[in-house]
PAZAPA-4460 file (N, C-alpha, C; in steps of 0.05 Angstrom, whole numbers, plus 32768, in hexadecimal, padded with zeros to 4 digits):
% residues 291
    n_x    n_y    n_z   ca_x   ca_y   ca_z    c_x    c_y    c_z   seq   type   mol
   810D   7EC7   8036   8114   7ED4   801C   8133   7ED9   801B     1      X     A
   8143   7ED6   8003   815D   7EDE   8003   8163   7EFC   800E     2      X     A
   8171   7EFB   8010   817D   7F19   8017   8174   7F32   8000     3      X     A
   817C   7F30   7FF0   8176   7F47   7FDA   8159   7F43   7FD6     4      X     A
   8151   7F37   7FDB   8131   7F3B   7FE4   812A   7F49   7FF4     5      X     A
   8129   7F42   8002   8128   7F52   801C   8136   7F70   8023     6      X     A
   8148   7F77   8012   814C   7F90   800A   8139   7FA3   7FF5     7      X     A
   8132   7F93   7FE8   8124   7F95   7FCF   80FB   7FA0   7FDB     8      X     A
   8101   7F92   7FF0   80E5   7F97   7FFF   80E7   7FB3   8012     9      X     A
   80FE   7FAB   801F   8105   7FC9   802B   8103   7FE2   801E    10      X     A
   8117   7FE2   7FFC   810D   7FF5   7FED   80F1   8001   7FE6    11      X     A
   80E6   7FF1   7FDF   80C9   7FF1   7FDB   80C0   7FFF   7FF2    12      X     A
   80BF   7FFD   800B   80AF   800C   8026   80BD   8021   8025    13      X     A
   80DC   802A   801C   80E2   8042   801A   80D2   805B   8009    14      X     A
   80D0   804C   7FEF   80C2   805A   7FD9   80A1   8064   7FE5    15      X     A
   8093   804C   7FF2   8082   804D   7FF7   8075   8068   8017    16      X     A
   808E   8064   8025   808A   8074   802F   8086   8092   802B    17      X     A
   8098   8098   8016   80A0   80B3   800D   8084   80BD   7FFD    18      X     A
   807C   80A0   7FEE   8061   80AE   7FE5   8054   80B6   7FEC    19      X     A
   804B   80AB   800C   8031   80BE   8023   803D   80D7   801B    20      X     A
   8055   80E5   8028   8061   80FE   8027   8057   810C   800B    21      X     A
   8066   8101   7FF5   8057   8109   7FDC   803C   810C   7FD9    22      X     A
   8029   80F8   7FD7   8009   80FF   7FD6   8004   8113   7FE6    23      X     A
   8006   8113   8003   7FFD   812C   800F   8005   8143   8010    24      X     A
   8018   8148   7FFC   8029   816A   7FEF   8011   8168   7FD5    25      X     A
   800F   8158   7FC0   7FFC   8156   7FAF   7FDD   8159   7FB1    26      X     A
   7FD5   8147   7FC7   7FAD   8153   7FC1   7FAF   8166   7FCF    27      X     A
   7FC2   8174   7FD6   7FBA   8197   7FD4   7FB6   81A4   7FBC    28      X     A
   7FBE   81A3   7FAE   7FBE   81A8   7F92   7FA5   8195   7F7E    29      X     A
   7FA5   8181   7F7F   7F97   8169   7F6A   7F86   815E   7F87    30      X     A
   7F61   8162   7F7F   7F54   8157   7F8E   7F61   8133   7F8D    31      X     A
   7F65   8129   7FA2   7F69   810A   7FAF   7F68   80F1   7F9D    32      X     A
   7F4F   80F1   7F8C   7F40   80E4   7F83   7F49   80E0   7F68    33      X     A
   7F48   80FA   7F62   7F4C   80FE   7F40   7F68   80FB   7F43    34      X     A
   7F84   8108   7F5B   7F93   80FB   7F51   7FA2   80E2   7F56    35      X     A
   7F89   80C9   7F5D   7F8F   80B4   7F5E   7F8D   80A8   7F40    36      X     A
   7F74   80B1   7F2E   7F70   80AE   7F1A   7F7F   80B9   7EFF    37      X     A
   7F8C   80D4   7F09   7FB0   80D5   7EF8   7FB9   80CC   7EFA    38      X     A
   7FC8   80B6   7F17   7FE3   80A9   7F16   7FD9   808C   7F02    39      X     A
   7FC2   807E   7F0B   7FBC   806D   7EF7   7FB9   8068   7EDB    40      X     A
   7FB1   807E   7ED6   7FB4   808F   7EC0   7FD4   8087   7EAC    41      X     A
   7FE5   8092   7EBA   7FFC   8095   7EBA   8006   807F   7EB3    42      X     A
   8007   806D   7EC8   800A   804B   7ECC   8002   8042   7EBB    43      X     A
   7FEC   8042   7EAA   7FE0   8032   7E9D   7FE7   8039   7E80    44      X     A
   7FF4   805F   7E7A   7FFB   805F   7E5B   801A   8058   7E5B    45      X     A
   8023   8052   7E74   803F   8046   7E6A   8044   8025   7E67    46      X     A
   8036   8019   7E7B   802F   7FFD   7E74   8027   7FEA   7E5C    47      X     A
   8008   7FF2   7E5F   7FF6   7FE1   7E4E   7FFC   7FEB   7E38    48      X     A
   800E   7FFC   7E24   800B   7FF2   7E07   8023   7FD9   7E02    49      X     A
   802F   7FD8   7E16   804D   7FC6   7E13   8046   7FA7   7E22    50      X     A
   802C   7FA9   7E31   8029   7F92   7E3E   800D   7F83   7E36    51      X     A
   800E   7F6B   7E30   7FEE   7F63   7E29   7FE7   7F52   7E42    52      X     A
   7FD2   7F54   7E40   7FBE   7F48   7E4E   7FA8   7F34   7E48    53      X     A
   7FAC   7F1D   7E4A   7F9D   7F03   7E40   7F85   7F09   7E4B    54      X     A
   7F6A   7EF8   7E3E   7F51   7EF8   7E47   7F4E   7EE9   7E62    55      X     A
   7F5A   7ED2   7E67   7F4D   7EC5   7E70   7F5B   7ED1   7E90    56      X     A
   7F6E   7EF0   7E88   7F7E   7EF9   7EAC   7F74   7F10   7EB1    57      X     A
   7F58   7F16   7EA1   7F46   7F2E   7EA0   7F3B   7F2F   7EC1    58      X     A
   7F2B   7F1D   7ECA   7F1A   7F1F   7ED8   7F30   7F1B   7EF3    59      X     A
   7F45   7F0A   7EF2   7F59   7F21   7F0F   7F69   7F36   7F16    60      X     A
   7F64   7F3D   7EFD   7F77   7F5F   7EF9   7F5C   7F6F   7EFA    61      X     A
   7F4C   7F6B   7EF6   7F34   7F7B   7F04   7F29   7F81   7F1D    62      X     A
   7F32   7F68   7F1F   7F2C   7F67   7F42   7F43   7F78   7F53    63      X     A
   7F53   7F73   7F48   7F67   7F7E   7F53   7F67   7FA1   7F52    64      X     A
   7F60   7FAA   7F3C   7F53   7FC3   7F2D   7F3D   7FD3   7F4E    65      X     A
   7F2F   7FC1   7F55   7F26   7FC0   7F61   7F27   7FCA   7F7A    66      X     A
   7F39   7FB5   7F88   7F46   7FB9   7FA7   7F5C   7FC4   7FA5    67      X     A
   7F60   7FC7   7F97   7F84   7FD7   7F96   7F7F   7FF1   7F8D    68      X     A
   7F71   7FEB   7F77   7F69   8010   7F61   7F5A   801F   7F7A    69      X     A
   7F45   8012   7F7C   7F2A   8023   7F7F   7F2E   8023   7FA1    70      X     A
   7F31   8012   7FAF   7F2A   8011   7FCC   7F49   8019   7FDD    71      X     A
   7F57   800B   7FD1   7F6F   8016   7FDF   7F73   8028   7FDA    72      X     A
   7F8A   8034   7FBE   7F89   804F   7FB7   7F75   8061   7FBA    73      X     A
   7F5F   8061   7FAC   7F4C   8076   7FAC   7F3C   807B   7FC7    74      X     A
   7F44   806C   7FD8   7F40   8076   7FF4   7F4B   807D   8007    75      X     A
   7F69   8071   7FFD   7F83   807C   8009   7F82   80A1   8008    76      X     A
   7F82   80A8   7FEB   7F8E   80BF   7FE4   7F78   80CF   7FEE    77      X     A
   7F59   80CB   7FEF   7F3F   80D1   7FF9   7F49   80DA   801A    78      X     A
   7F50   80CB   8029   7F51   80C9   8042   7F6B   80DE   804F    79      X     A
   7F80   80DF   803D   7F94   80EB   8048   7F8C   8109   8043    80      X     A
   7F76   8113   8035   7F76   8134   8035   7F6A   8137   8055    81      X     A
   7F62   8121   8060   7F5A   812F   8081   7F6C   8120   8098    82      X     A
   7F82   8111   808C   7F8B   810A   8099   7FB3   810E   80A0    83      X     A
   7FC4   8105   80AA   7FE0   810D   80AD   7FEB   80F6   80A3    84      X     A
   7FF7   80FC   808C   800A   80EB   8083   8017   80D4   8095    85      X     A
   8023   80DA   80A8   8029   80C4   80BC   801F   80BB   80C8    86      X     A
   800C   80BF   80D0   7FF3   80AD   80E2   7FE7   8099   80C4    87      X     A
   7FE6   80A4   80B1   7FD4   8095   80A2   7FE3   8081   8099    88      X     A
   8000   807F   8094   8003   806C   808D   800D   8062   80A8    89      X     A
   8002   805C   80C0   7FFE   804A   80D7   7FE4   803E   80D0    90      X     A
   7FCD   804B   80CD   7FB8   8035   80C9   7FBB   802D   80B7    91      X     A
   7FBD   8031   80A5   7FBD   8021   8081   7FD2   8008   808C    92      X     A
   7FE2   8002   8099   7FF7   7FF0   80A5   7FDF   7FDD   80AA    93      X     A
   7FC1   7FE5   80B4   7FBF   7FCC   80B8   7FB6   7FB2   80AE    94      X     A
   7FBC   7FB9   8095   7FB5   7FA9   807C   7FCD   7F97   8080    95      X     A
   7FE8   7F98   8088   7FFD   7F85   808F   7FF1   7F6E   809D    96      X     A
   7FE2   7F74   80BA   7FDC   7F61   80C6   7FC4   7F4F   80BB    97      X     A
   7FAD   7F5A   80AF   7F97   7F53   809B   7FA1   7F3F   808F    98      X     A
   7FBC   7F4F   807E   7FC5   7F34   806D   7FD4   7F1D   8074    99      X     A
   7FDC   7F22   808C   7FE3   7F09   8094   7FD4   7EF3   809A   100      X     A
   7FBB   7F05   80B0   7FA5   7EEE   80B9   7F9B   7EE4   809C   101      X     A
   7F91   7EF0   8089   7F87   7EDC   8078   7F90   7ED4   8067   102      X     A
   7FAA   7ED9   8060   7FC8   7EC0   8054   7FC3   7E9D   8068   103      X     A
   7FBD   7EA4   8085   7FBC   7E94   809A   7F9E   7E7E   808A   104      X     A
   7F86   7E89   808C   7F73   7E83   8087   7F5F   7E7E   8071   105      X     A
   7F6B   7E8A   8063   7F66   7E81   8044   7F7A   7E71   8031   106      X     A
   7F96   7E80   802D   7FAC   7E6B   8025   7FB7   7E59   803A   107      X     A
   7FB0   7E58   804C   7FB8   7E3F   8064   7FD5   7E40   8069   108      X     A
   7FE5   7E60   8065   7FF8   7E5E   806E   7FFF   7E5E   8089   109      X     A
   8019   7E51   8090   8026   7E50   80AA   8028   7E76   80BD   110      X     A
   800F   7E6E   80CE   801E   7E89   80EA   802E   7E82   80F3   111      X     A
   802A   7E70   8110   8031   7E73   8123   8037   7E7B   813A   112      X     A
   803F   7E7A   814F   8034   7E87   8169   804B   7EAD   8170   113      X     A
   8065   7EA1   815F   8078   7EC5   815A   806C   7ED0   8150   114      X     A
   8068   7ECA   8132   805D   7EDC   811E   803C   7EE8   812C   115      X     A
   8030   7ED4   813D   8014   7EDA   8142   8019   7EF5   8159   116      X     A
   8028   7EF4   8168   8036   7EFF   817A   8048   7F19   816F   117      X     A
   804D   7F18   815A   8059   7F32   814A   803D   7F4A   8140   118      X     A
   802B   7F3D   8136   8011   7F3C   8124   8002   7F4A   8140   119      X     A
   8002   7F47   815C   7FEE   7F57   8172   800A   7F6D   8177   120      X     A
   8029   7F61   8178   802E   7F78   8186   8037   7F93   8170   121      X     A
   8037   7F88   814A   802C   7F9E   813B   8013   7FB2   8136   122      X     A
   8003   7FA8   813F   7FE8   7FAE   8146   7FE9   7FC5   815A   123      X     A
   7FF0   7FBE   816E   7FF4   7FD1   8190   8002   7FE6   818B   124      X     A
   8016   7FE1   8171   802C   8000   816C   801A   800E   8159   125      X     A
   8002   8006   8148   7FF3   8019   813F   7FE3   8021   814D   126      X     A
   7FD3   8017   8167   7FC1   8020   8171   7FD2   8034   818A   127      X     A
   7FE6   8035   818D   7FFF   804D   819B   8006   805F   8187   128      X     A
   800C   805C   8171   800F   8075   815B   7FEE   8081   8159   129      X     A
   7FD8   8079   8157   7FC1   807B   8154   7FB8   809A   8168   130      X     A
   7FC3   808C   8190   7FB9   8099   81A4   7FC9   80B9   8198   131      X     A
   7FD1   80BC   8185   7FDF   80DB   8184   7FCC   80F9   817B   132      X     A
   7FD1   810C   8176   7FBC   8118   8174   7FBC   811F   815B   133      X     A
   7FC5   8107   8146   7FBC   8111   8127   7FAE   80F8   8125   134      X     A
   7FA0   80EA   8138   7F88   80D8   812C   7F73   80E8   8119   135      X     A
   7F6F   80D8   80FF   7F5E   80E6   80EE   7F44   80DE   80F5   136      X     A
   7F31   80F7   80E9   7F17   80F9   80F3   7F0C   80E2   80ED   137      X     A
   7EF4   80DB   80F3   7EE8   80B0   80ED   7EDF   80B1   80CE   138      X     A
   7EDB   80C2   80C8   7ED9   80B5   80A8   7EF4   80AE   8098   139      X     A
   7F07   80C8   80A3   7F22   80BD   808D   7F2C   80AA   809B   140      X     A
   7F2A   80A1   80B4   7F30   8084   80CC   7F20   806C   80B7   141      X     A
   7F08   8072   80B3   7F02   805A   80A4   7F06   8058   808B   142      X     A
   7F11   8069   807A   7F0C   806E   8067   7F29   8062   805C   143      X     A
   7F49   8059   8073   7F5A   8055   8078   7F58   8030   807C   144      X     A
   7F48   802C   8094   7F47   8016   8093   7F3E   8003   807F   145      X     A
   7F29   8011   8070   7F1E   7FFE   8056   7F34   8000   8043   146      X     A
   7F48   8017   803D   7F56   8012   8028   7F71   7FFE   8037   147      X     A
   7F7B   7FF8   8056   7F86   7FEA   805A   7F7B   7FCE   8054   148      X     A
   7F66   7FC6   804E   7F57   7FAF   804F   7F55   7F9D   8027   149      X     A
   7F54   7FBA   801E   7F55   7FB3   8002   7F72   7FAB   7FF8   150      X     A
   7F8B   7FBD   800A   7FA9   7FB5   8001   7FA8   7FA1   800E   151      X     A
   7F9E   7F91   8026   7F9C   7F6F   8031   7F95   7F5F   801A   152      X     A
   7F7C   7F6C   8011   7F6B   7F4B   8008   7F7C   7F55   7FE4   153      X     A
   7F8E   7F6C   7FDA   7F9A   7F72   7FBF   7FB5   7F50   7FC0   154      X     A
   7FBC   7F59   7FDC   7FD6   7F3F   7FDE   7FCE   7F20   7FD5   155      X     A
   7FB2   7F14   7FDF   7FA9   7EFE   7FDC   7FA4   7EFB   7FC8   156      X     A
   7F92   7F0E   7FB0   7F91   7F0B   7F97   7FAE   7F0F   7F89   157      X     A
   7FC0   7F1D   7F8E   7FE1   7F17   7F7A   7FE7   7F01   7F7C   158      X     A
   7FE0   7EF2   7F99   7FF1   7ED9   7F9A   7FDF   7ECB   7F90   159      X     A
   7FCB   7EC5   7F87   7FB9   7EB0   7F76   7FC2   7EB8   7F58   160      X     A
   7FC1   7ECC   7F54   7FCE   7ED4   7F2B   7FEC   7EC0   7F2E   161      X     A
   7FE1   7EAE   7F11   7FF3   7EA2   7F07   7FF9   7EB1   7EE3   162      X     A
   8017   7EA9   7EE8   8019   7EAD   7ECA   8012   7EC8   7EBA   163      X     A
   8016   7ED7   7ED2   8018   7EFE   7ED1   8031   7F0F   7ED9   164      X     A
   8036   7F1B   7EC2   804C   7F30   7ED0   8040   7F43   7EE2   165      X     A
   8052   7F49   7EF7   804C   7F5A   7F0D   8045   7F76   7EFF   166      X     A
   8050   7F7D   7EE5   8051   7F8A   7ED2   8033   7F94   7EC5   167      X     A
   802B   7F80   7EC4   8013   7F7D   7EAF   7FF9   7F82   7EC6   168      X     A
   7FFA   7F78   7EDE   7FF5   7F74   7EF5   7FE5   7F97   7EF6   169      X     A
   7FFE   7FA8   7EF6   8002   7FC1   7F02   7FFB   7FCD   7EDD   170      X     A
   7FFB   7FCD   7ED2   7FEF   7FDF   7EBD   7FD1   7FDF   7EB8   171      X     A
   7FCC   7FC3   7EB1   7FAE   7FC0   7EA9   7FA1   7FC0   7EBB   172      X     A
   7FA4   7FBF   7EDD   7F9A   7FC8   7EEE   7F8D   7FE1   7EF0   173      X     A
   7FA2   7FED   7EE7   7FA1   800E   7EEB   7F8E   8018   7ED5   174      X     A
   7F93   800C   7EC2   7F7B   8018   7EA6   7F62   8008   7EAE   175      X     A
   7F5B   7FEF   7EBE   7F3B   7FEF   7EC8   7F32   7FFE   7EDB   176      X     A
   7F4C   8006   7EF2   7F40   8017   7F08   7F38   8037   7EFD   177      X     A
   7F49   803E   7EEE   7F3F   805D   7EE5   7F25   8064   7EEB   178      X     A
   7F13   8058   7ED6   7EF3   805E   7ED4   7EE2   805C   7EEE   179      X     A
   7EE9   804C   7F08   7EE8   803F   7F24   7EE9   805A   7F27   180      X     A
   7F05   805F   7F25   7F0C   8079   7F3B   7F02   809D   7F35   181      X     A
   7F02   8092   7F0F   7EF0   80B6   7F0B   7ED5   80B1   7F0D   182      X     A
   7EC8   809C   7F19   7EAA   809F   7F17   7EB3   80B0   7F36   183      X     A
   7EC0   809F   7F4A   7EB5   80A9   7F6E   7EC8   80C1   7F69   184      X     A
   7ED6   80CD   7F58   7EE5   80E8   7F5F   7ECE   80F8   7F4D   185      X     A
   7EC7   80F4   7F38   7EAC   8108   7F33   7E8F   8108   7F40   186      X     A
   7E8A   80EB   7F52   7E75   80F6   7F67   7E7E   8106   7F80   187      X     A
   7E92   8103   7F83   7E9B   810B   7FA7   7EB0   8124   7F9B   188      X     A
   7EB5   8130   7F84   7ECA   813F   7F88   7ECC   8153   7F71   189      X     A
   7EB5   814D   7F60   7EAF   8155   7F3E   7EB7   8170   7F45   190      X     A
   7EA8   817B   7F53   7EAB   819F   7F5C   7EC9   81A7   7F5B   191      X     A
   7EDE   819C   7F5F   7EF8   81A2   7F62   7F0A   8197   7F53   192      X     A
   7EFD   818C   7F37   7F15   8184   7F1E   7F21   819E   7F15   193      X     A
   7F14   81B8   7F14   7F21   81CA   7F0A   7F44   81D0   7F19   194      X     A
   7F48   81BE   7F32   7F5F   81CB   7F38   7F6F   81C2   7F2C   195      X     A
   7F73   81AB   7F16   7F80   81A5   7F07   7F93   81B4   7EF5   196      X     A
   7F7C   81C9   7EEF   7F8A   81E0   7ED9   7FA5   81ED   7EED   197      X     A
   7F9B   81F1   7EFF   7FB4   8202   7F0E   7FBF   81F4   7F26   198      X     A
   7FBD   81DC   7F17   7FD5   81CE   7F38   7FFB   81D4   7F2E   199      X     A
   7FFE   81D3   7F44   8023   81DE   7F44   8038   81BE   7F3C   200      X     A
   804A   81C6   7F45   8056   81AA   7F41   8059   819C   7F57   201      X     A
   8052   81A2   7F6B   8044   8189   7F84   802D   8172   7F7C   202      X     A
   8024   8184   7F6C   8013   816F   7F64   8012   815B   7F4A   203      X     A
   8025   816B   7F32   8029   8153   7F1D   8043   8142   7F2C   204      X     A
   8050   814E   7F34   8062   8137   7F4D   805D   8125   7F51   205      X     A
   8042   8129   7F5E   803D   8111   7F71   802C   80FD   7F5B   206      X     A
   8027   8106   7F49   8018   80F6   7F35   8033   80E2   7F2A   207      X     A
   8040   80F3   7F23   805A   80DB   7F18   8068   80CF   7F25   208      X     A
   8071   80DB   7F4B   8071   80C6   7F4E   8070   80B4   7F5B   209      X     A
   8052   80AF   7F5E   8039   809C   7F67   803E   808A   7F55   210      X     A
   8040   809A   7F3C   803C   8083   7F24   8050   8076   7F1E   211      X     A
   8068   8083   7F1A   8084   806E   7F13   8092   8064   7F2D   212      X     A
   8096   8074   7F42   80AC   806A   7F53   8090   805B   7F67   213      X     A
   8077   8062   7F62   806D   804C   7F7F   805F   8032   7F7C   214      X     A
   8050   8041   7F59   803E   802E   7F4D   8049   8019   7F36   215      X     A
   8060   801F   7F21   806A   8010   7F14   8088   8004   7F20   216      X     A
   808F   8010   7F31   80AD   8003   7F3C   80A7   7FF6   7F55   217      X     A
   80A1   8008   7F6B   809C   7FF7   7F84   8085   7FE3   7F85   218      X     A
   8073   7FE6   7F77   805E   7FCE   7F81   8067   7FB8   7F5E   219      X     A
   8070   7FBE   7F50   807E   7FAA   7F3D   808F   7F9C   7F49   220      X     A
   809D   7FA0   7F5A   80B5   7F8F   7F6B   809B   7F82   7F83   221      X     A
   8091   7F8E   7F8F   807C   7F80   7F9E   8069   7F6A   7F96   222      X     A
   8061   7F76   7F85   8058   7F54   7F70   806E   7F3E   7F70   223      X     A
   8082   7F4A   7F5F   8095   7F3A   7F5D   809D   7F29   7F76   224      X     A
   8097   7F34   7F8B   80A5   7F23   7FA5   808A   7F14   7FAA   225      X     A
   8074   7F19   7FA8   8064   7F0C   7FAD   805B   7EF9   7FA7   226      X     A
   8065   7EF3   7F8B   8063   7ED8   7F7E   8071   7EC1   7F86   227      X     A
   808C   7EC3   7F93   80A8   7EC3   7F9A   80A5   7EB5   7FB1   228      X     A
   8095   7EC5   7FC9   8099   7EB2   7FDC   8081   7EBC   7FE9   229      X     A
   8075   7EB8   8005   805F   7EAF   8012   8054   7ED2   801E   230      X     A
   8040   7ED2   8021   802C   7EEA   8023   8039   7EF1   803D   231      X     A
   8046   7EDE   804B   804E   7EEC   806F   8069   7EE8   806C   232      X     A
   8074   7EE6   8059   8094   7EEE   8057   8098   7F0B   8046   233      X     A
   8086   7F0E   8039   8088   7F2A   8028   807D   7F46   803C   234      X     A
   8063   7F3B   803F   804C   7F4A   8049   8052   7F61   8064   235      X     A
   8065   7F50   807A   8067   7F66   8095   8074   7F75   808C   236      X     A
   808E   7F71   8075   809C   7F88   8071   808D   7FA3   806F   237      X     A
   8078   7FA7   8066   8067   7FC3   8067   805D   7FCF   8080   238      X     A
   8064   7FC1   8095   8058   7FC9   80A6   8075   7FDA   80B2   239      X     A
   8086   7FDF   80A1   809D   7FF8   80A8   8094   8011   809D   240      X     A
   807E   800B   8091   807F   8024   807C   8077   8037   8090   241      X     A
   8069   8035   80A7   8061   804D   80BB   807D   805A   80CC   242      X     A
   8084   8051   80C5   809E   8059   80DF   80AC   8060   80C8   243      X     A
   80B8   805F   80B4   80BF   8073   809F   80AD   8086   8091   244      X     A
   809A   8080   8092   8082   809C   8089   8081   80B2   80A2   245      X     A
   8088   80AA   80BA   807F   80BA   80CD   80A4   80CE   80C8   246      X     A
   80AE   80BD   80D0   80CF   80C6   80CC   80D0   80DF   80B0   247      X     A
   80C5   80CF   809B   80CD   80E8   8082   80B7   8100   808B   248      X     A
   809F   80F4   809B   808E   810A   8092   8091   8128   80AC   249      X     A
   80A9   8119   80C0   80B1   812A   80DA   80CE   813B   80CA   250      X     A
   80D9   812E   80BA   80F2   8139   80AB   80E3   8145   8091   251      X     A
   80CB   814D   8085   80D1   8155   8069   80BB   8164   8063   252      X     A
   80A4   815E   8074   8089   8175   807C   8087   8178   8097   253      X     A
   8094   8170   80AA   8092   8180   80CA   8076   817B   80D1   254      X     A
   8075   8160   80C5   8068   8157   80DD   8063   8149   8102   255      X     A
   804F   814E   810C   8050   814C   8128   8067   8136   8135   256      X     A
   807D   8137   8137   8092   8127   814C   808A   8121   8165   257      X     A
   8067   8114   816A   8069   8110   8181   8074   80F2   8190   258      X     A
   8080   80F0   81AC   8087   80DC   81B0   8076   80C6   81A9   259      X     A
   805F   80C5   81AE   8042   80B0   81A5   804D   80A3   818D   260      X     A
   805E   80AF   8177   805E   80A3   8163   807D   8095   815F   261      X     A
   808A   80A1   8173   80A3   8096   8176   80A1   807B   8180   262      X     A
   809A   8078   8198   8083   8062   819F   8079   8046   8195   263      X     A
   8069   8052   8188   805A   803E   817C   8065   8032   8163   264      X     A
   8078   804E   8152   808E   803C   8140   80A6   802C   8147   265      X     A
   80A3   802C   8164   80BE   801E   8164   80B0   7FFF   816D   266      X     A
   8094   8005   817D   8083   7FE4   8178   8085   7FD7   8162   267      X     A
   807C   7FDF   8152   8074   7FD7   8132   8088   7FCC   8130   268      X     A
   80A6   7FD7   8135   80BA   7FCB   812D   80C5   7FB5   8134   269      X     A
   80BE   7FB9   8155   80C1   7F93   815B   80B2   7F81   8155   270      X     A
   8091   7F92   814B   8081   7F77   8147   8089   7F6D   8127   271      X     A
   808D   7F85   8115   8099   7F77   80FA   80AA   7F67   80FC   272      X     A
   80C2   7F67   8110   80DD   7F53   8114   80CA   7F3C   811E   273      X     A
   80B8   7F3B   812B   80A9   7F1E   8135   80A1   7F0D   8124   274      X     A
   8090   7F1E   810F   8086   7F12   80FA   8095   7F0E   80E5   275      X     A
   80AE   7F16   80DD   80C3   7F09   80CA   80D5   7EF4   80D8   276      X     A
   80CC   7EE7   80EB   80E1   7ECC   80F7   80C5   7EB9   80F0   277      X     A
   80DD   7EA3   80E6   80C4   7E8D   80D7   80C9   7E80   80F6   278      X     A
   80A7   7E74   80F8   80A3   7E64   810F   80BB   7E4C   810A   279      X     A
   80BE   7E44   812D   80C7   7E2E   812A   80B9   7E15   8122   280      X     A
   80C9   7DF9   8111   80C1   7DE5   8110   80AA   7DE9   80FF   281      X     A
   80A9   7DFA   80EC   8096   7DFE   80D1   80A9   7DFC   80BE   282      X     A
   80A2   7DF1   80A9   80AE   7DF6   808C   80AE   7E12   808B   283      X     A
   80C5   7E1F   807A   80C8   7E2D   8066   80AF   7E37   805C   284      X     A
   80A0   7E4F   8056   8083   7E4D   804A   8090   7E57   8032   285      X     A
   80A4   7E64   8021   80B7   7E79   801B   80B2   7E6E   7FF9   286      X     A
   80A5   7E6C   7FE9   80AB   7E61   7FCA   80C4   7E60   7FB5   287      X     A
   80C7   7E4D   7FB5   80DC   7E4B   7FA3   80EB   7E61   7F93   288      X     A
   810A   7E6A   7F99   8112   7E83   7F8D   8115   7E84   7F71   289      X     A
   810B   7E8F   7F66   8109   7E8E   7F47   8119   7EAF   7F36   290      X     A
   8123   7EB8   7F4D   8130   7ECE   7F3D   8146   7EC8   7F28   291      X     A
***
């Protein structure tokens, strides 16, 4: 990727990080669920009256609605009321490596034996951030992994949308996932819509911004890159987002500074450097720059 790309991606894990921090000041206030179903909300009344949406790009913006709305988010924000902001976004990381292997195996992109080699020794720095003692209990553990699994298989479907703004992508998404996400927040959470009436500003915060700085700007530039160039040139960059979530969330809620996590973020970090060196004696996998 050019350079300002690659800045451009960095930004993005910045923003992204800060949001763990944000959400988990917020579903104190706004049960998890429901306010996954505000920020979409949100997303979707600033979007979709300015963006249309053709018939025939219905049925992958649904899908996407889908693994992105419903499974990632709405189990993300689900999972972090029992779990520590920085640990969680270590497992959710492992949707980086997910998406690599099946960039590998479904789009028949180029590994190779570094990147394959970056991909176990990223892996080993989450399962060392993991051994710390804010491992979350096994439901929000799985409840983490499935939404890391839905932001894997969300990457493979962007890169098949042709002839979509990243734009359009991210609005009309958000207006199919809504109804997804208030059906499972009024079975699993109906009892606690009333905190709505009296949430503080931690919690319309984190609604807005989930919605503009994480959901319409940072993953709008993420689309954008995604189209741009190859699922394992975009993709490891996220796998920083734990080692700056852990960092903001030791500087800004005092969370646990244990070495374990010092550790295992500084693995992650060589295995991400592994997996951004293009193998030798492979093409370029990188798509044509079209900025």
């Amino acid at each position: 990727m050019p350079f300002k790309h690659k800045l451009l991606a960095l930004t993005v894990i910045c923003v992204w990080a800060l949001n763990m921090i944000v959400i988990k000041q917020g579903i104190a206030e706004i049960p998890p669920m429901l306010m996954s179903a505000l920020r979409f909300t949100l997303v979707a009344a600033l979007l979709c009256p300015v963006l249309h949406l053709r018939r025939d790009q219905v049925p992958g913006v649904l899908l996407v609605s889908f693994t992105f709305g419903t499974v990632h988010f709405g189990l993300l924000f689900a999972a972090l009321a029992d779990s520590e902001a920085g640990t969680s976004a270590v497992i959710i990381q492992l949707g980086a490596p997910i998406a690599t292997l099946l960039a590998c195996l479904v789009l028949k992109e180029p590994l190779g034996r570094v990147r394959l080699a970056g991909l176990a020794v990223s892996v080993a720095g989450i399962f060392v951030l993991a051994l710390g003692p804010t491992l979350p209990p096994p439901l929000a553990l799985f409840l983490l992994v499935v939404s890391a699994t839905g932001w894997a298989v969300t990457n493979l479907i962007i890169k098949q949308l042709k002839d979509i703004t990243p734009m359009t992508i991210m609005g009309w998404s958000s207006l199919f996932a809504i109804p997804q996400i208030l059906l499972m927040s009024w079975f699993f959470e109906g009892d606690r819509w009333g905190m709505v009436a009296t949430a503080g500003w931690h919690g319309w915060f984190c609604v807005a911004y989930s919605a503009i700085a994480s959901s319409i700007l940072a993953y709008g530039i993420w689309y954008w890159l995604l189209q741009r160039h190859s699922i394992n040139a975009v993709v490891p960059y996220s796998m920083l987002n734990p080692l700056l979530t852990v960092a903001f969330g030791i500087l800004l809620i005092g969370d646990d500074p244990s070495l374990l996590k010092v550790i295992g973020g500084l693995i992650m970090v060589a295995g991400v450097a592994l997996i951004l060196r293009r193998p030798r004696n492979l093409p370029d996998p990188t798509l044509p720059d079209t900025a």
